[in-house]
C-alpha positions in Angstrom: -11.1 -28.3 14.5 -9.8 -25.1 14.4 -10.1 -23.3 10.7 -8.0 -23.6 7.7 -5.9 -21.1 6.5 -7.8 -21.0 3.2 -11.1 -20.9 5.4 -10.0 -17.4 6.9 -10.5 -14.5 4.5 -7.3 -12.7 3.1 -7.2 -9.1 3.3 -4.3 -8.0 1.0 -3.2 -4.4 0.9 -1.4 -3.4 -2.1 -2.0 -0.2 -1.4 0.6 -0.7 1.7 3.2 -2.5 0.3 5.1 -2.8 -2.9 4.6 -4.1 -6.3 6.8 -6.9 -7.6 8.8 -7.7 -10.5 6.9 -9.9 -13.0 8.5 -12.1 -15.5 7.3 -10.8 -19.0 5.9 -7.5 -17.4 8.0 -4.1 -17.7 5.3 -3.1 -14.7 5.6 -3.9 -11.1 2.8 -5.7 -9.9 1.1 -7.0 -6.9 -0.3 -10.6 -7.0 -3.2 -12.0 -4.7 -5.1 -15.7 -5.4 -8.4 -17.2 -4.4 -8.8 -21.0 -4.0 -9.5 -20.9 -8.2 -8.8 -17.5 -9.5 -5.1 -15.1 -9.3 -5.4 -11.2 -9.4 -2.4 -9.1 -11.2 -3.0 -5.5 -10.5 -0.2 -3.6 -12.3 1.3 -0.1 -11.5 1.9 0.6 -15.4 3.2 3.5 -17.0 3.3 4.7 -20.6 5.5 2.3 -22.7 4.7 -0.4 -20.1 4.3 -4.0 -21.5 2.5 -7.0 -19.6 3.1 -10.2 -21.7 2.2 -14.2 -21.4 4.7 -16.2 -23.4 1.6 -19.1 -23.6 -1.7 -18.5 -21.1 -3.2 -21.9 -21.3 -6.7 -20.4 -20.9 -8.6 -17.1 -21.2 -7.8 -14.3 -19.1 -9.9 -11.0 -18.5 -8.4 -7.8 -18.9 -9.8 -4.5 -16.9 -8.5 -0.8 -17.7 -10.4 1.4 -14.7 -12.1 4.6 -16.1 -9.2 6.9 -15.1 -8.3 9.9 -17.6 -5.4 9.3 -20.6 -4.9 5.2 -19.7 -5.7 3.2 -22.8 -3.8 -0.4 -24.1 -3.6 -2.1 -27.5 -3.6 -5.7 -27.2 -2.1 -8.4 -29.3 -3.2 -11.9 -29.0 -4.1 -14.7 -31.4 -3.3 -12.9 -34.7 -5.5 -9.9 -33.4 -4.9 -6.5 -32.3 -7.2 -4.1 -30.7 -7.2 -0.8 -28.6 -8.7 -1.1 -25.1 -9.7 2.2 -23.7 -10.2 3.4 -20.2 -13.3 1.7 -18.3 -13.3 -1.7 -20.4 -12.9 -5.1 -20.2 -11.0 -7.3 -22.8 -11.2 -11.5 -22.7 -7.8 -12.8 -24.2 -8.0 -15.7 -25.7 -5.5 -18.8 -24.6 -2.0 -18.7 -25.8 0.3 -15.6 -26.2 -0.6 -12.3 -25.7 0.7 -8.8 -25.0 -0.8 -5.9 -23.5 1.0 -2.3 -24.5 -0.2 0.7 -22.0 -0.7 3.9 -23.4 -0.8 6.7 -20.8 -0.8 5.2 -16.6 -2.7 3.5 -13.8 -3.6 0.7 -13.0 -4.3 -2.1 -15.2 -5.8 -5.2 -14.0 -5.5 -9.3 -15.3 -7.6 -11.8 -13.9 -6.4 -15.6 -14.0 -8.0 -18.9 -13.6 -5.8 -20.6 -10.5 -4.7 -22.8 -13.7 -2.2 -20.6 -14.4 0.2 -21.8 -12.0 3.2 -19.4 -12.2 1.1 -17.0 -11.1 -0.7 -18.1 -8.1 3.1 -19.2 -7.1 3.8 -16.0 -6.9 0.7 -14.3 -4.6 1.5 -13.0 -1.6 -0.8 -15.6 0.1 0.0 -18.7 -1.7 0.5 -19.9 1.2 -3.3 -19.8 2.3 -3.7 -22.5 -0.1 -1.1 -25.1 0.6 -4.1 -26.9 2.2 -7.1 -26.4 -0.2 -10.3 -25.2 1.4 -12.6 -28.4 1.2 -15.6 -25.7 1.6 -15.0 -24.4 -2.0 -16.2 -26.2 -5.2 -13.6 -27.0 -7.6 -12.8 -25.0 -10.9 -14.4 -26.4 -13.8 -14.5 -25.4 -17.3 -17.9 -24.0 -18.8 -18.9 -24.8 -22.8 -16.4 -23.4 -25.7 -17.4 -19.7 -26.5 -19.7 -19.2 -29.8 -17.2 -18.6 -32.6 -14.1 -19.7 -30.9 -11.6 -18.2 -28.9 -10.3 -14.5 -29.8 -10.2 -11.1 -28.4 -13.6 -9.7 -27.2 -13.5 -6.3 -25.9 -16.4 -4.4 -23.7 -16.9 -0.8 -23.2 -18.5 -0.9 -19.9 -20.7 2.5 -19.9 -22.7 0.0 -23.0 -23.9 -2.4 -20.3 -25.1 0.1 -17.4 -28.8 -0.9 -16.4 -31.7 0.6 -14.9 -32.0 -0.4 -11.4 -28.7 -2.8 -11.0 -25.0 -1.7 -10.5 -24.1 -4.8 -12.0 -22.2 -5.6 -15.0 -21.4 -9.1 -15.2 -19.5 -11.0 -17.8 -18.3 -14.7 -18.0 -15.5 -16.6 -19.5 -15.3 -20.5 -19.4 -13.6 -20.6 -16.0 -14.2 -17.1 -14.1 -17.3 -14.3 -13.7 -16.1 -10.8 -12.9 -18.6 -8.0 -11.9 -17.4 -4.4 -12.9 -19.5 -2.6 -9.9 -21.1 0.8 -11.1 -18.6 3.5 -9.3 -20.2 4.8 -6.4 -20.2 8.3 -5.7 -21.0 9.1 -2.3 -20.8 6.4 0.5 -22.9 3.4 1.1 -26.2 3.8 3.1 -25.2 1.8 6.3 -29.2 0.8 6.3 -29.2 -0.5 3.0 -26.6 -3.4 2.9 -26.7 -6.8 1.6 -24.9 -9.1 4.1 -25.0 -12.5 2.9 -23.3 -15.6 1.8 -21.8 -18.5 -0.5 -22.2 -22.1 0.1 -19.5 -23.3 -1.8 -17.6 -20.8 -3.7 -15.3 -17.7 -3.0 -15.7 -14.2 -3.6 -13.1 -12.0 -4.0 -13.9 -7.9 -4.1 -11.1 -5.9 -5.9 -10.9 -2.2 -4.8 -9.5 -0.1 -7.4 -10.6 3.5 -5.7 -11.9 4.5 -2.4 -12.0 3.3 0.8 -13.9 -0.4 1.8 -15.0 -1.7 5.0 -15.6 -5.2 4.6 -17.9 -7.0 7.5 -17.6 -10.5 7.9 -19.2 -13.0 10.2 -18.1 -17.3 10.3 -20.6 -19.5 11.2 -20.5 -21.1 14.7 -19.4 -24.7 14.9 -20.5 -26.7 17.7 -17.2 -25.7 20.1 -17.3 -22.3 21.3 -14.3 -21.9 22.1 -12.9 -21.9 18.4 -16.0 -18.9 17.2 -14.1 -15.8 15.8 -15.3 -12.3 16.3 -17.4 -10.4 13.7 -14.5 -8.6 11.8 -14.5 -4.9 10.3 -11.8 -4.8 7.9 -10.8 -1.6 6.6 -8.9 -1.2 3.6 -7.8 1.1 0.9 -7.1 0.7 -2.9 -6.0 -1.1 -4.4 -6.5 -3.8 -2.3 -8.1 -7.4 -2.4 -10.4 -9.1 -0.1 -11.1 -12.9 -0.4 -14.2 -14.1 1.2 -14.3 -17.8 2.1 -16.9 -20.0 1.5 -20.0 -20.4 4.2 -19.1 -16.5 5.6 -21.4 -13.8 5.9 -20.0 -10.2 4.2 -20.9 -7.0 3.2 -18.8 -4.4 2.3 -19.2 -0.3 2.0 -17.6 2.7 0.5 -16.9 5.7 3.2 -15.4 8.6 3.0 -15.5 11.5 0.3 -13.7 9.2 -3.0 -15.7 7.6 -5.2 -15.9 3.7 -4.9 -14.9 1.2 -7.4 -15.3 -2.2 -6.3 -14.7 -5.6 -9.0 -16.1 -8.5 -7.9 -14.6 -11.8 -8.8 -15.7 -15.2 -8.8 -14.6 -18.8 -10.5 -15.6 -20.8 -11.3 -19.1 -19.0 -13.2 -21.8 -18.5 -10.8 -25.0 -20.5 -11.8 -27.2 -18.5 -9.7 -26.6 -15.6 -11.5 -26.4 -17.1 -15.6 -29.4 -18.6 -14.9 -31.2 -14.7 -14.0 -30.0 -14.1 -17.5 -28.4 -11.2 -15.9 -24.7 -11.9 -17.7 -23.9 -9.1 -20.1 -21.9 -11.3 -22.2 -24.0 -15.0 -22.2 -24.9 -14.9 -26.2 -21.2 -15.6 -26.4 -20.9 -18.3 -24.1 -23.1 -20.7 -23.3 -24.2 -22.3 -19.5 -23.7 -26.1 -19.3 -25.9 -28.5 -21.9 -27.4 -30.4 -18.4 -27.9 -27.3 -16.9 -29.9 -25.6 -19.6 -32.4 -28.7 -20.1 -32.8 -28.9 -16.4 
């Protein structure tokens, strides 16, 4: 059978198109989903407000490190002041985000959160859910309960690894070290998931993103290696079961987020998650 919409990777450009209009936001904004995760990139400007009248879960919060851009964030009877090149988890209920200086500021959703991934430019893809990916389930309660906890991601920079992973109940999201010069083309890590997505958030630079589907049985319904170029922002969902790599080219810097939901196991299981002290893997998982 010929593939699902939701088994064929979205490339969405927001870097080519428009930001819209936002109920609650003062900032235009462009709007992508995965099968269990929904992307806000705002354009925001000084004075700019992003509220959420009653998020039913967590959501993480990302200011990029660019020059003057700062937020103070309200949620839960807390305040705080997120600076550039951080990440902020905001507890469930209301919240509002205040932007001091401009850029762009970026939300990550669980697919929960249904007004939003109404409004993604490929909600579509997903009127037939992809029965490759796993569903979205909801890790253990955080250690102290729910409330604002804010990362300064220069603290969690490591020797050897460009990865800075954190973890709420629902989603993982992996602030890549910026890259300064393009990616060796003989040094790439092609590979795949068996059951979950991975989206890859460009916030700077330029991304070619090489994908390869598995072969079925009838050749006649293969598709071609793809090459997709694209600039920032922008947002590429990876199905399940396909092979990718991406690299930076060209003479910006590269700033590349990935996203997955819902946690990867692989990973909090390395102990590699900057954040796990704070929330903890599955009980069965742990005494396994």
């Amino acid at each position: 059978m010929p593939l699902l919409p939701s088994q064929i990777a979205t490339y969405s450009r927001h870097h080519a198109r428009e930001p819209q209009a936002i109920a609650g936001d003062t900032a235009p904004s462009w709007v992508t989903r995965g099968a269990n995760f929904v992307v806000v990139v705002s354009r925001a400007s000084a004075g700019d407000t992003l509220s959420r009248a009653g998020n039913l879960d967590e959501y993480v919060l990302l200011l990029p490190d660019t020059p003057g851009l700062s937020a103070t964030v309200e949620a839960g009877g807390e305040q705080l002041t997120a600076g550039a090149d951080s990440l902020t988890i905001v507890p469930p209920g209301a919240s509002r985000i205040t932007v001091q200086g401009s850029g762009l500021v970026v939300r990550i959703f669980s697919a929960d959160v249904t007004d939003l991934a109404a409004l993604a430019d490929n909600a579509a893809t997903y009127a037939t859910p992809n029965p490759d990916a796993a569903p979205l389930v909801e890790w253990p309660a955080p250690v102290g309960g729910y409330k604002l906890r804010h990362y300064k991601l220069a603290d969690y920079a490591r020797e050897g690894s460009n990865m800075r992973i954190f973890r709420t109940r629902k989603l993982m999201v992996n602030p890549l070290l910026k890259r300064m010069v393009a990616r060796d083309v003989t040094k790439l890590s092609p590979h795949s998931h068996a059951d979950f997505e991975q989206g890859s958030l460009a916030l700077s630079g330029t991304y070619v993103h090489h994908m390869r589907y598995p072969w079925g049985p009838d050749m006649t319904l293969w598709r071609d290696d793809e090459a997709g170029e694209m600039g920032s922002p922008s947002l590429l969902v990876v199905p399940p079961k396909v092979i990718h790599t991406s690299r930076n080219i060209g003479n910006e810097p590269g700033v590349l987020i990935d996203i997955f939901a819902p946690p990867r196991m692989d990973f909090s299981k390395k102990g590699v998650v900057c954040n796990q002290d704070e929330y903890p893997m599955p009980e069965e998982t742990v005494a396994a």
